[in-house]
C-alpha positions in Angstrom: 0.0 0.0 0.0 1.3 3.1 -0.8 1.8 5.5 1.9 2.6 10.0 2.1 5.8 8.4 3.8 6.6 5.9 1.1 8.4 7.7 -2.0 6.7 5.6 -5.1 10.3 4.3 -6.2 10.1 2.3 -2.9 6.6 1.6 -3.7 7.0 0.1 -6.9 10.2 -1.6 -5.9 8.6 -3.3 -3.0 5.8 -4.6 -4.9 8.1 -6.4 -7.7 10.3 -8.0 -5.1 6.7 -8.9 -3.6 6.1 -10.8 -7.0 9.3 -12.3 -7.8 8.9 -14.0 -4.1 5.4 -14.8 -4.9 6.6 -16.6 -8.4 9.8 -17.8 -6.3 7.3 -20.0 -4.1 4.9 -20.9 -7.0 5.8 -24.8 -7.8 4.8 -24.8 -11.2 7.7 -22.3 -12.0 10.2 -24.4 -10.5 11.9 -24.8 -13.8 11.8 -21.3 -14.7 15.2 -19.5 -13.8 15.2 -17.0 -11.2 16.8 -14.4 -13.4 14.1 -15.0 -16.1 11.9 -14.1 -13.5 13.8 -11.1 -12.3 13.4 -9.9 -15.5 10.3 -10.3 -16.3 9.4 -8.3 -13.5 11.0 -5.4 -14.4 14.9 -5.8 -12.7 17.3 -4.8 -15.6 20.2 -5.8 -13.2 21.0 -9.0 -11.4 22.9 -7.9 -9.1 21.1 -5.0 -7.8 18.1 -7.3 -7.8 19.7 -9.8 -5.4 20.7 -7.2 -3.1 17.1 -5.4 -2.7 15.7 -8.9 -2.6 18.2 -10.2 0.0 17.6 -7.0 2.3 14.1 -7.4 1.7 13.9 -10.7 2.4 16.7 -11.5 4.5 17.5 -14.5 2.5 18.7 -15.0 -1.0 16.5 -15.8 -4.3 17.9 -19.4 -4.0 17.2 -19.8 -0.9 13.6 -18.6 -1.0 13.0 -21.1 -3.8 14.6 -23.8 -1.3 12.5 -23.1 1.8 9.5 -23.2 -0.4 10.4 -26.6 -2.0 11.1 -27.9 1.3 14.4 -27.0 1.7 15.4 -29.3 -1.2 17.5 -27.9 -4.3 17.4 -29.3 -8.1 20.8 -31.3 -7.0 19.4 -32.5 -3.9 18.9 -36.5 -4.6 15.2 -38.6 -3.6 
């Protein structure tokens, strides 16, 4: 929600790091790779979108994807 405190920059930032997590947690774009997701939310730059993401989130992309999968990665063997 946007606030008189908020400055929309901040605004519109949180809200795509708010999708990205969203599609981050979203099993059926497991396969999908996080910076096509990045992208396609509007970051034009990896690595400033890992570090608004990871001091948003306090955890990584990865790791996000990870917790939501139950902690298991794509090398991980069943």
């Amino acid at each position: 929600m946007l606030t008189e405190d908020m400055p929309f920059t901040q605004f519109v930032l949180t809200n795509r790091l708010k999708r990205v997590r969203q599609k981050l947690t979203n099993p059926s774009l497991a396969a999908v790779p996080i910076s096509a997701i990045a992208f396609a939310t509007g970051f034009g730059d990896l690595s400033y979108f890992n570090r608004v993401f990871r001091r948003q989130f306090g955890a990584t992309p990865s790791e996000i994807r990870s917790s939501a999968a139950g902690g298991k990665s794509e090398t991980d063997e069943s």
